[in-house]
N, C-alpha and C positions, 0 to 999 in steps of 0.2 A: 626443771625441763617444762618448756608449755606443754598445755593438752593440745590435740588437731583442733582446728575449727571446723564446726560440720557446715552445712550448705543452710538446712535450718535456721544457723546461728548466725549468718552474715544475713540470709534474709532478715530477721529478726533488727539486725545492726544499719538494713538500710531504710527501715521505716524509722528512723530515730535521730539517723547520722545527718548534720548541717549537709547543704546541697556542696559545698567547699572539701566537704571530707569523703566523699560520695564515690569517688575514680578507685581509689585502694580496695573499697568496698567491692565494685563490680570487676576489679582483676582478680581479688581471689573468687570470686566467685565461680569467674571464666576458666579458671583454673583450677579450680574443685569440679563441677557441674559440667562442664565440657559440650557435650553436643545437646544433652538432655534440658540446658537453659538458653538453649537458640529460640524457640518461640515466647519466654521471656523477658529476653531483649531487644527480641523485635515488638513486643509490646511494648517495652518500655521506651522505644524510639518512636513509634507513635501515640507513644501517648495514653495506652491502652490499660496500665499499670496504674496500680492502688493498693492498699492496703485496710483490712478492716480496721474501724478505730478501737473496736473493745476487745480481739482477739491479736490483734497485730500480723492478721493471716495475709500473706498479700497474694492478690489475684488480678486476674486478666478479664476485666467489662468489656461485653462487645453487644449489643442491641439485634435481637431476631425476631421479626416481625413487630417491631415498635417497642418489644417489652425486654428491658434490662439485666443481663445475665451475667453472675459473677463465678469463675471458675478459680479453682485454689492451682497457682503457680505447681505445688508438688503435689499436692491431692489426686489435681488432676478430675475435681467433683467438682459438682455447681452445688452453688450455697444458694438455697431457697429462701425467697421473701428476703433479699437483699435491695436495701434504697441506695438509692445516690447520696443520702445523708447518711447514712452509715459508714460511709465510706472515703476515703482522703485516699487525693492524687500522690505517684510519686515522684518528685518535680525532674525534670534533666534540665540542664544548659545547652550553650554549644558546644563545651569541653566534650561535658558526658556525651553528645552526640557524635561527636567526632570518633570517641571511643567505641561505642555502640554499632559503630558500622563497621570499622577494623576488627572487629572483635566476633560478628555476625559473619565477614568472609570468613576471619581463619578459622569458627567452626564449622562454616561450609565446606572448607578445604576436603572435610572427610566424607562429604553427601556421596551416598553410592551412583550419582545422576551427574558423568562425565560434566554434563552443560552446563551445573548448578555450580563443578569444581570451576569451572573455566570463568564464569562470572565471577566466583568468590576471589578467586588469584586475580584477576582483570583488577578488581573494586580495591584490589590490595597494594598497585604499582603508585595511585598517586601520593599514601605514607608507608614507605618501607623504613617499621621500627625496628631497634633489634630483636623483639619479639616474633614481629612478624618474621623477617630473616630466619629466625631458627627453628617457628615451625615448617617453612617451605622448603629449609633442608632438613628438616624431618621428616616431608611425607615426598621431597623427590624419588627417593629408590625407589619406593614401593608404587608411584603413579605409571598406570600403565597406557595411558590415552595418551598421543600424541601432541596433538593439542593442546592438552593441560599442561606434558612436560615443556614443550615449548614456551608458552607462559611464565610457567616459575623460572624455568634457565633465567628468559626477559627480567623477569624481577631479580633474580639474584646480580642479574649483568649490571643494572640502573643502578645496585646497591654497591658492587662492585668499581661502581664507575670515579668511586670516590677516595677510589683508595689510595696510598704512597706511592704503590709501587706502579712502573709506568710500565711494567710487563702485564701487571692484571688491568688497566686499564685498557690497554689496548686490545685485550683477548674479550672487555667486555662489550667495549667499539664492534667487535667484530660479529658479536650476538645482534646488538641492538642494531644494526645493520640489515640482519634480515628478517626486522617486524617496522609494522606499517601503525603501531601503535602511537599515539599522541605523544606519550610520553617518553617514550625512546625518542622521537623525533626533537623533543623539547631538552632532552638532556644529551642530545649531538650538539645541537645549537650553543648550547651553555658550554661543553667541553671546547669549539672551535673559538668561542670566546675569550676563555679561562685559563684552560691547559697549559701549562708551560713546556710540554716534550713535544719537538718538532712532529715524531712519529704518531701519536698517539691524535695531534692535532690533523695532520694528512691524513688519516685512515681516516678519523669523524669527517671530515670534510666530504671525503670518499663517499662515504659511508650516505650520508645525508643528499648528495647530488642523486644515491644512486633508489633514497627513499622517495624523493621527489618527482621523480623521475615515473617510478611506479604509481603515486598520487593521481599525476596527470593523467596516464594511461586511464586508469579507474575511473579519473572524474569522467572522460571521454567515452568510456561505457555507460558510467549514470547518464549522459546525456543522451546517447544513443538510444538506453534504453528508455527512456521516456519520449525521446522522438514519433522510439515503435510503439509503446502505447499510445500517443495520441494520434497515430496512424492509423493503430486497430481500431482506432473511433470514430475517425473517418470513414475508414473502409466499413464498417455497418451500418452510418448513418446513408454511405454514398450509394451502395451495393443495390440496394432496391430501387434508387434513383436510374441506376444505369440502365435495369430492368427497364422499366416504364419507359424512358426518355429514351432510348434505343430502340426497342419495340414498336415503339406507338408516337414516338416523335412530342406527347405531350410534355410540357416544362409544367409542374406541378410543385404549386407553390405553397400548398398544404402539406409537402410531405415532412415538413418541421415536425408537424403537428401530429402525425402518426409515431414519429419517437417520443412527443410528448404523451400521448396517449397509451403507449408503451411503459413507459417511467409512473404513472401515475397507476397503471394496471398493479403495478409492483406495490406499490403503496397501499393501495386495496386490501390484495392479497394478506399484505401483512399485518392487517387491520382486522382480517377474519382472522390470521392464525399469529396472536400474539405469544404464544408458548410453545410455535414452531418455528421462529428463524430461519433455523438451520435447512430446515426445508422448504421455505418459504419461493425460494430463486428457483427450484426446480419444478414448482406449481409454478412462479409467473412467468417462466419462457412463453411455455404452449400457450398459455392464457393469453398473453402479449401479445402474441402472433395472429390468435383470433379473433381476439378485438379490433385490432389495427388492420390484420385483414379484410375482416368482416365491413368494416369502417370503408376501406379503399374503395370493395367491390360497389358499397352501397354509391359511393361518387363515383364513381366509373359509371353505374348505369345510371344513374339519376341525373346528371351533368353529362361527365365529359363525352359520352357516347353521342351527344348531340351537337359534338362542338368540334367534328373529325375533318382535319384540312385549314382548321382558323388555330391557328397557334396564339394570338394576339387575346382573341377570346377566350381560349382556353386558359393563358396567364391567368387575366382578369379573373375567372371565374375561380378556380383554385386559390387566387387572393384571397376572394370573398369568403370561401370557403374556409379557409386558414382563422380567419378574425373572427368567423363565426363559432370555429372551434376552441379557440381559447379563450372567448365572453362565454358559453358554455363550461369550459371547466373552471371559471374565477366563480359561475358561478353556484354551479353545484361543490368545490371545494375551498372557496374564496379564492382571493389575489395571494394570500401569503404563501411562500416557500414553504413545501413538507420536505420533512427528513425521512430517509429509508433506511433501515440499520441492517449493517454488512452480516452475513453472517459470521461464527467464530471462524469458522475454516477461510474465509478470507481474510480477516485481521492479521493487520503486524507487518512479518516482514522476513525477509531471507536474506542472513546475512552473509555475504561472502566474504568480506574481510573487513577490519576496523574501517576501510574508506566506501567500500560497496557496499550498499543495502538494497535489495529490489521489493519493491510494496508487494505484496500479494496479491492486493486487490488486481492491479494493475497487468500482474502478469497472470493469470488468470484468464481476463477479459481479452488480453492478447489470441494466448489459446481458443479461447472460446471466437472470437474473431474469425483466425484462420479454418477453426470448423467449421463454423458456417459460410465459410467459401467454399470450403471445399463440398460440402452439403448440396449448395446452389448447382454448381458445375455437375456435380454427380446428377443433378433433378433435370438441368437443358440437356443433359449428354443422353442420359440414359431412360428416359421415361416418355411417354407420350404427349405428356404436355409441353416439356423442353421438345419435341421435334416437331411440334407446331408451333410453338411460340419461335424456332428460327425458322420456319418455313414462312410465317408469315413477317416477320422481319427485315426476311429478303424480298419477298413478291408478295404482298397481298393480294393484287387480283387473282395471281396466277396461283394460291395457296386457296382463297375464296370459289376457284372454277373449280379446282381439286376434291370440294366437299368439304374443308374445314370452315369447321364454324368462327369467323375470324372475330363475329360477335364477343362470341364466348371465351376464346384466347385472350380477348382485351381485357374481360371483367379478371380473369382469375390470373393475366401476368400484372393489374394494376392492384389486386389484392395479394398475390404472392409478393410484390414490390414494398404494398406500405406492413404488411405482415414480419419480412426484414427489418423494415422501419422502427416496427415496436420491440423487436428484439435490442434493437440498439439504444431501444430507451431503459431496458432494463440493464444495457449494463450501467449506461450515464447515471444512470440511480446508483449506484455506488460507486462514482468518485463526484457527484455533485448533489445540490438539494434538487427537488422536482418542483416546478413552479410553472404555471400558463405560458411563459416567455421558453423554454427549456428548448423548444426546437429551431428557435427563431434564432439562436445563437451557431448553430449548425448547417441549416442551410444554403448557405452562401456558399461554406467552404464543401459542404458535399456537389454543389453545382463545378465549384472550381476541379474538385477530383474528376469528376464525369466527363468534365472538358478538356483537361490536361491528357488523362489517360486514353481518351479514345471513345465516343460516344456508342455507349451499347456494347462493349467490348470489357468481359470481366478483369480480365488477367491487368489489362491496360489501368484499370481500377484499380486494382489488389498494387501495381505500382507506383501507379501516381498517391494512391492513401497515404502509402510509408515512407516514399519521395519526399512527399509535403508537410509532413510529420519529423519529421528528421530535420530539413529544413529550417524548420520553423523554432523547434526545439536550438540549434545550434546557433540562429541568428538572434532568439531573446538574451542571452545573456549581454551581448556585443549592442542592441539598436534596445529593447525594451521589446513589450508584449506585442505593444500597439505598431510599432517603426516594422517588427519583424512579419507582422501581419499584411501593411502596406507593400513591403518587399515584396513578396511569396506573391501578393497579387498583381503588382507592373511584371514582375518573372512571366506569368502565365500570360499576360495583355501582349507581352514580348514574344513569347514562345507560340501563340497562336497566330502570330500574325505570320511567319513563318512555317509552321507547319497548323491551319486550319483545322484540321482531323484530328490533333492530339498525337499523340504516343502511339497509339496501336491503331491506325483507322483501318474501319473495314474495306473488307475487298468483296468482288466481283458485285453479284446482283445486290447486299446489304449495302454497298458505298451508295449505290443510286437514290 
């Protein structure tokens, strides 16, 4: 009768064994060691895996803080004054890699971390050995997430789907039927090809119209929903615009340059506090606001206040204004592109099914969006500066006889305006680089929201943003970036010539 082999003794066999003999070696092992040799084999999938040459101890090198550290596989101790010359790799193929990762789900199958199981059974559909097969009806009874059991069912169905009898394929049709997964979709396709039982060919047929079906749906909300993000990004770049250009009738053609000022404020920020990320976005909102504010007010009274009634000059001058401010930050931070790093909390993604993913980043900045609308409207509704800033909106002389300082409403609706502005640069800091150019790319279309939606009129803003976002989103895939861009722009040259006012124009003394 043989003795057992212990876990020791196959280590020992695989610093020794030809890389051809290697596969036997790491099943019993998987088979002995169990979960306790998952970190490993994920070492030895990357690579991470060695053995010493004069002990035969094999261990897992990983590098902290520059200097070389070798830990014993079952020790579980680091070996001190360990070189890289002491030490021999130990090699895998494709084979072994292939193996390495079916072999890394099924002992995640048991991870107490629902998510970790769903991934491991996920990773386990594209080879269902009969290994795999009989540990996932080993740990079906006992799974109690939803989720996960759904899953294995799917695996067991795809494994199922091959069988003699045309009663268990069709019962397996009828699983794969309600997952959106790749591979059920790819082993319909192959059954409506192959099959020979009329029934079991009609139900996949079914089955497949009615996955496709759901695809669509899905992809129409991925589109949708990036529509509304780059709606939400209109609407912050445009929001301040409406402000000003409402208010005070000046067309401000520096206000690019207040979201760049914004977006670079971010950059700063996180320049001081490289070991705070995470906090980083919550210092450069206010920060962004006041610089770009601060920024505004200083052009409001240094310029534009001298320039009240010439709109042609006021262009001009806010041109100049604009090119002065991005030869200023080329050259206090060069011409090149900075990078801003998202924090963790917005990384990744939210998956809602194998076809929908929503970015984080993205929705997010959505939210964050409609707060500061809704912020704004709260600041004209309810405060005293919102009921001077529309008192003199409507009548300025008749607001300026009244006692309000219409001076002073100008500086701080054309600083509350580009203060907006720099919020919007902080968000464009995470989903683009920050560069001199950054506002110059926005512009245009915040002028188009302003004038679509109704000049000086929020709400008319809040819809022409996600109007033209939506739009714009569902005509790229069909004309390209650039065609869907031209479109959206004759639409409005179209749309204004008919209704002049936009979407929401003002009424009584504000139209005048």
């Amino acid at each position: 009768m043989a003795e057992p082999v212990s876990v020791e003794t196959l280590l020992q066999s695989l610093t020794e064994v030809k890389l051809s003999k290697a596969l036997p070696v790491l099943k019993q092992l998987e088979s002995l060691g169990g979960v306790a040799l998952l970190p490993m084999f994920k070492g030895m999938l990357e690579g991470d895996l060695y053995f010493v040459k004069s002990s035969k101890e094999v261990v897992m090198i990983s590098t902290i803080k520059g200097e070389l550290t070798a830990q014993g596989v079952l020790s579980k101790q680091r070996l001190p004054g360990v070189s890289k010359n002491q030490l021999k790799k130990i090699r895998v193929n494709n084979k072994l890699r292939g193996f390495l990762r079916q072999a890394i789900a099924r002992l995640q199958i048991s991870h107490p971390d629902a998510s970790k199981r769903l991934a491991a059974v996920q990773a386990l559909l594209t080879h269902l050995s009969d290994e795999t097969i009989a540990t996932l009806e080993r740990v079906r009874p006992q799974e109690q997430d939803e989720d996960v059991q759904a899953m294995i069912d799917l695996a067991l169905a795809l494994h199922q789907s091959d069988s003699a009898d045309p009663a268990v394929r069709l019962a397996a049709v009828y699983v794969m039927a309600d997952s959106l997964e790749s591979d059920a979709r790819n082993k319909l396709v192959k059954i409506i090809e192959h099959d020979t039982d009329p029934k079991v060919k009609a139900a996949a047929t079914k089955a497949l119209k009615q996955i496709n079906e759901e695809i669509e749906f899905y992809g129409f909300i991925d589109q949708l929903f990036f529509g509304l993000s780059l709606g939400s990004v209109l609407l912050l770049a445009a929001i301040g615009l409406a402000i000003t250009f409402g208010v005070m009738g000046v067309i401000n053609m520096a206000h690019g340059e207040m979201i760049m000022l914004g977006a670079y404020t971010t950059y700063v920020v996180q320049l001081m506090m490289p070991n705070a990320i995470e906090y980083s976005l919550w210092v450069a909102i206010p920060l962004a606001f006041v610089v770009s504010g601060l920024v505004g007010v200083l052009i409001e009274r240094g310029v534009i206040r001298h320039l009240h009634g010439r709109p042609l000059e006021t262009l001009l001058a806010t041109f100049g204004i604009s090119l002065i401010l991005q030869q200023l930050v080329r050259s206090v931070f060069s011409p090149l592109n900075r990078q801003v790093a998202s924090p963790e909390w917005m990384s990744g993604t939210l998956d809602i099914n194998p076809i929908l993913s929503l970015t984080l980043n993205r929705l997010y900045i959505l939210a964050f969006a409609l707060l500061v609308f809704g912020l704004l409207l709260l600041i004209l509704r309810k405060t005293s500066l919102g009921l001077n800033v529309r008192a003199v909106s409507q009548n300025r002389d008749m607001a300026k006889a009244m006692g309000i300082r219409t001076d002073w409403v100008d500086a701080m609706t054309f600083g509350l305006g580009s203060g907006i502005a720099g919020i919007a640069g902080v968000a464009l800091s995470q989903l683009t680089n920050v560069g001199p150019n950054l506002g110059q790319a926005y512009i245009i279309d915040s002028f188009m929201v302003v004038v679509f939606g109704g000049v000086g009129n929020l709400w008319g803003t809040l819809v022409a943003a996600f109007s033209l976002g939506v739009a714009n989103k569902f005509l790229e895939p069909v004309t390209g970036a650039v065609l869907a861009s031209i479109f959206v722009l004759i639409f409005i040259i179209l749309f204004i010539q008919k209704r002049p006012k936009g979407l929401f124009p003002q009424k009584g003394r504000a139209a005048e």
